[in-house]
ZAMARGU-4260 file (C-alpha; in steps of 0.2 Angstrom, whole numbers, plus 5000, padded with zeros to 4 digits):
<rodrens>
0) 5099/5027/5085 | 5100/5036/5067 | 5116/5034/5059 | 5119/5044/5042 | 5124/5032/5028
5) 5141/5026/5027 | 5150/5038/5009 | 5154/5020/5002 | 5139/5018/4997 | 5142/5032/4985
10) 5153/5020/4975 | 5134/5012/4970 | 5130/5028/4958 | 5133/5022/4943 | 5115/5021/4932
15) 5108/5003/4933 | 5092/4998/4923 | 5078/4996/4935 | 5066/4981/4933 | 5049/4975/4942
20) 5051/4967/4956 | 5041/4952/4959 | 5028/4951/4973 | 5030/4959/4990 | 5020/4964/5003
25) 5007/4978/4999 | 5007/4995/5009 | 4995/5003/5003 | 4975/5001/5000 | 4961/5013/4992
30) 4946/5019/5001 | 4931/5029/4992 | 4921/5041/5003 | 4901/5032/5002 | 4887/5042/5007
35) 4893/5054/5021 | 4886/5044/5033 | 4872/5056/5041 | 4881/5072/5037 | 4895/5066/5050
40) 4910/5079/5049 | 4923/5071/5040 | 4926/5067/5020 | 4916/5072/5005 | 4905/5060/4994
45) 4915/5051/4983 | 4935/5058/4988 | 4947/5043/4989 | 4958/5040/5002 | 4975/5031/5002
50) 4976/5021/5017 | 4993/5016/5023 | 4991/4999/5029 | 5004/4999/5043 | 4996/5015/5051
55) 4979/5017/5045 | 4980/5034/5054 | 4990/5040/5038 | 4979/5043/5024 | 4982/5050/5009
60) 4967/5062/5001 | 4967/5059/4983 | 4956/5070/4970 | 4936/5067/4971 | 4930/5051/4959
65) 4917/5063/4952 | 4904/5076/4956 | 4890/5069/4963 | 4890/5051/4961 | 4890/5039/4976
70) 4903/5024/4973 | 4898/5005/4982 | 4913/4995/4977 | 4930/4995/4968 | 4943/4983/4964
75) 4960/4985/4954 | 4956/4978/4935 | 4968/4964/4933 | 4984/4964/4922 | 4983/4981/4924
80) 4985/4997/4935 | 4968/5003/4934 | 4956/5005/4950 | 4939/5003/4945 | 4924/5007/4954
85) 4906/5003/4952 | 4896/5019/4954 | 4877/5016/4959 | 4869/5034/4954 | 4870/5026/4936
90) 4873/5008/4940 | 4890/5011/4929 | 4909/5004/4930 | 4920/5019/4930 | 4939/5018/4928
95) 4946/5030/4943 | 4959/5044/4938 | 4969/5042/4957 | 4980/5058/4949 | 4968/5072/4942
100) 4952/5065/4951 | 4935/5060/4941 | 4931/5044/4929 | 4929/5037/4914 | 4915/5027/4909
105) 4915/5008/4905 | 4898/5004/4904 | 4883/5004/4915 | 4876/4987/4923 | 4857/4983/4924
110) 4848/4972/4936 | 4855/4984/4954 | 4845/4994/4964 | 4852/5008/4974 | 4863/5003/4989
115) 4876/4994/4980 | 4889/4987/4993 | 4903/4977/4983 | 4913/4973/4970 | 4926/4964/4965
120) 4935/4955/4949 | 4937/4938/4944 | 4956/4931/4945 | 4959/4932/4926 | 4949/4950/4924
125) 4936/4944/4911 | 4922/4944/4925 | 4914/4957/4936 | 4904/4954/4951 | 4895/4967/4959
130) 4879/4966/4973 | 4865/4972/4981 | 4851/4970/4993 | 4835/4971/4987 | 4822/4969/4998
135) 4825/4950/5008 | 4839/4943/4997 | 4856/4946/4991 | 4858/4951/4972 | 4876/4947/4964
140) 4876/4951/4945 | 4889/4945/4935 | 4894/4955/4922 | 4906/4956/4907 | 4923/4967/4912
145) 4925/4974/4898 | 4907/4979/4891 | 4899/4979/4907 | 4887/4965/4899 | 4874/4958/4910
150) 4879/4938/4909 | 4870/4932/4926 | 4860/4938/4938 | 4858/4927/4959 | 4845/4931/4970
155) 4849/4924/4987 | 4838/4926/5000 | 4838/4930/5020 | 4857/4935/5020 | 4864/4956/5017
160) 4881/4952/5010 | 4890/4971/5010 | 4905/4967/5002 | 4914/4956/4991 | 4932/4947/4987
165) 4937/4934/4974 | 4951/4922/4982 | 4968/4927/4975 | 4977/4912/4962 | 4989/4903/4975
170) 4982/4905/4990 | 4988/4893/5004 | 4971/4888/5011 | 4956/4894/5002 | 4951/4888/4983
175) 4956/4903/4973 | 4943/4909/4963 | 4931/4908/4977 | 4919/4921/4981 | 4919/4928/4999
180) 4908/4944/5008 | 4906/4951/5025 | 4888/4950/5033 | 4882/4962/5047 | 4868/4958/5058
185) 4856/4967/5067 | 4863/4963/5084 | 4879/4969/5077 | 4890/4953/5075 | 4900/4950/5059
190) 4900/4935/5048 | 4914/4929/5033 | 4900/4922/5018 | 4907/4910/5005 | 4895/4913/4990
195) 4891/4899/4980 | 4884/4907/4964 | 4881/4890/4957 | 4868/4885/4970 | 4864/4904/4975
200) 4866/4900/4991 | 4877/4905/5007 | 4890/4890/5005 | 4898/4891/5024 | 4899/4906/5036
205) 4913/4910/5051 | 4907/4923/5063 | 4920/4937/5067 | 4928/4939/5082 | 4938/4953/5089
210) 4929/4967/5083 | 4930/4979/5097 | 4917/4988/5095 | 4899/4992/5088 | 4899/4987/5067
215) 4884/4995/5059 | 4883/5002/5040 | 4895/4999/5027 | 4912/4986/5025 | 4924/4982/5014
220) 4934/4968/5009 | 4949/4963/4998 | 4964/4951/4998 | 4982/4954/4998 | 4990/4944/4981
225) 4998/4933/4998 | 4983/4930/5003 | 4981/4939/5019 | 4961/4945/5021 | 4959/4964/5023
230) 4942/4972/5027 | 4938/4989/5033 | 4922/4990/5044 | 4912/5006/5050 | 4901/5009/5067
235) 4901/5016/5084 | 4914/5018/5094 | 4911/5021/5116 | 4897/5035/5117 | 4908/5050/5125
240) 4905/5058/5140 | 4894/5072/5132 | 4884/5059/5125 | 4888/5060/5108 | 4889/5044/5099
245) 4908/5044/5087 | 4908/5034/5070 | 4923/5027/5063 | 4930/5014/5052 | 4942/5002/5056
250) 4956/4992/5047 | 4956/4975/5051 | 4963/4957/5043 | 4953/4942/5045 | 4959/4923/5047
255) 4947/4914/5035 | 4951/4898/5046 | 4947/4905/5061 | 4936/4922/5059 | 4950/4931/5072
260) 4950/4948/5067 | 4965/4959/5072 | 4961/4978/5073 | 4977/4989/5065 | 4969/5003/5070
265) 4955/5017/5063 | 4957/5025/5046 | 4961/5045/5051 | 4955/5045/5067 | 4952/5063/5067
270) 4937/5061/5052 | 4926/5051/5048 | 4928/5041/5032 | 4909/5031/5027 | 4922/5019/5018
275) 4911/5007/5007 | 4925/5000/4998 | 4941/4992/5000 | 4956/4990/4989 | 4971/4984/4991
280) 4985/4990/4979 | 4995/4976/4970 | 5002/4989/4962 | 5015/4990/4974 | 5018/4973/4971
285) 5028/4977/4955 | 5035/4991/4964 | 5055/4993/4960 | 5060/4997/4979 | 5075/5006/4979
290) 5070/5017/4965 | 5065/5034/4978 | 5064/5047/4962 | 5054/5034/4951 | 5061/5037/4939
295) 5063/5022/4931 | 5085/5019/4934 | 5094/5016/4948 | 5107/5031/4952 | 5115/5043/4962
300) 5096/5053/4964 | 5090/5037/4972 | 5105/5037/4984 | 5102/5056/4988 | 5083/5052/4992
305) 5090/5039/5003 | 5102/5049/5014 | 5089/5064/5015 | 5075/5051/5019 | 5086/5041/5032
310) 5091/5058/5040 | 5073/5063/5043 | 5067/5047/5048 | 5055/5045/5033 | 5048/5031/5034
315) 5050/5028/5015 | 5068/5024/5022 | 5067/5010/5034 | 5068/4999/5020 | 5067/4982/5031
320) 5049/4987/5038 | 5055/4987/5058 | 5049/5004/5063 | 5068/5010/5067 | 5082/5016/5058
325) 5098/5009/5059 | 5114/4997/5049 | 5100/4986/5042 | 5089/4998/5034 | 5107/5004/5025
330) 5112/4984/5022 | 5092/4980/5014 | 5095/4996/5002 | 5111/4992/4997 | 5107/4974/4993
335) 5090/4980/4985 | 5101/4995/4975 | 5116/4981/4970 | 5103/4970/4964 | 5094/4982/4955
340) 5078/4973/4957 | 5079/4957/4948
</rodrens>
């Protein structure tokens, strides 16, 4: 049942300097449009998507990454804000403007051949890893962050790693700093790859369980500053009655431990995103909550946003993350606005 705020909490307007926050749980994660796969209906080549990690259904459609360019992996550029993605037309690093669309250039990589599957940073930001397949082996490359310098190249063979994720500092299981990719077979199972680089070799694999349905073509893979494993994986869905084959990508997260897989659902179910990347945005993690406007102080605006949100069932509004809207959502945004987001 929706009941309007209580007018008390009116007595809460007056200006309070707002804070980050420290670590919470992430809601969102970026998605960049591959290859359009086949010419499927659905997204255009190189638009980013912000996926809503609670409904996958709900994407956002940002402004294209640039014109003409075919983008393989992407990873949020530690200590800062930035989404960078390597683009595989020029074998470049490119900084991702999420508000007016297109990139700027860091610097191209060597070494890669076309068909660029992942990427992902180094804890501390100072190394990039990106791969390909070329030919029978893997190809990881690691390179400089901030030049794009070539600093070592690993060929390792019989194995088509399409994704990669670095092991977040304080992770409770795995040893952070670690190297992990999603395989796909031929037959269609999944496999989670640690990569030793040291040895060039596969280090240990989990197969995947829980799929659900046919994986073929392109994954992504990132973790979640808690550590929670999140990968997005594309192939065919049930062949439907008219005997047309339907391709989608789902959402998925992953118990390392175990490889059980739990499916949150298909990203826009009514297109067809080729997603080739996977990233999920920390910078929600520093995210002052009860600041609706952002604008940076917590005030009367903030409450308005709250009563109109609340009122409408916006979802921006059930503050406690319980898919209803009632007393506790009012209590978690008057102890989050009281606070003022120590």
């Amino acid at each position: 049942m929706n009941t309007r705020l209580p007018y008390f909490a009116l007595a809460l307007s007056a200006v309070t300097t707002c804070t980050l926050a420290g670590p919470s749980e992430p809601i969102h994660a970026y998605i960049i449009e591959g290859s359009a796969f086949f010419g499927a209906p659905g997204i255009e080549l190189a638009t980013v998507g912000r996926v809503n990690l609670a409904d996958p259904s709900d994407v956002q459609r940002l402004p294209m990454a640039g014109e003409f360019l075919r983008f393989g992996g992407a990873d949020i550029r530690p200590g800062s804000p930035d989404l960078v993605a390597f683009e595989n037309t020029t074998n470049a690093l490119r900084i991702v403007d999420l508000d007016s669309g297109g990139n700027t250039l860091i610097d191209s990589i060597g070494f890669m051949d076309s068909g660029v599957a992942g990427m992902s940073y180094s804890n501390d930001g100072s190394i990039v890893y990106v791969n390909t397949v070329v030919g029978a082996f893997l190809r990881i490359v690691q390179a400089d962050a901030k030049t794009g310098e070539v600093l070592s190249v690993h060929n390792i063979l019989n194995t088509t790693v399409t994704s990669l994720a670095v092991v977040p500092d304080g992770h409770p299981t795995l040893t952070p700093g670690d190297l992990y990719g999603l395989t796909l077979t031929f037959g269609g199972s999944v496999r989670l790859a640690r990569i030793d680089l040291e040895t060039n070799s596969i280090a240990s694999e989990q197969s995947v369980f829980g799929i659900g349905f046919n994986p073929q073509f392109e994954t992504g893979l990132d973790f979640a500053p808690d550590g929670t494993l999140y990968a997005v994986i594309q192939g065919f869905d049930e062949v439907s009655p008219d005997n047309f084959v339907e391709i989608s990508s789902h959402l998925y997260t992953i118990d390392p431990a175990t490889g059980s897989a739990t499916d949150l659902g298909v990203i826009e179910a009514d297109s067809t995103w080729d997603a080739v990347t996977l990233v999920i945005d920390t910078a929600q993690d520093n995210a002052c909550l009860p600041d609706l406007n952002e604008d940076g102080a917590l005030d009367f605006f903030d409450i308005s946003a709250f009563l109109t949100a609340y009122a409408n069932m916006d979802a921006v509004a059930d503050f406690n993350n319980d898919n209803q809207f009632d007393f506790f959502d009012i209590s978690a945004f008057l102890t989050a606005y009281s606070a003022g987001c120590p």
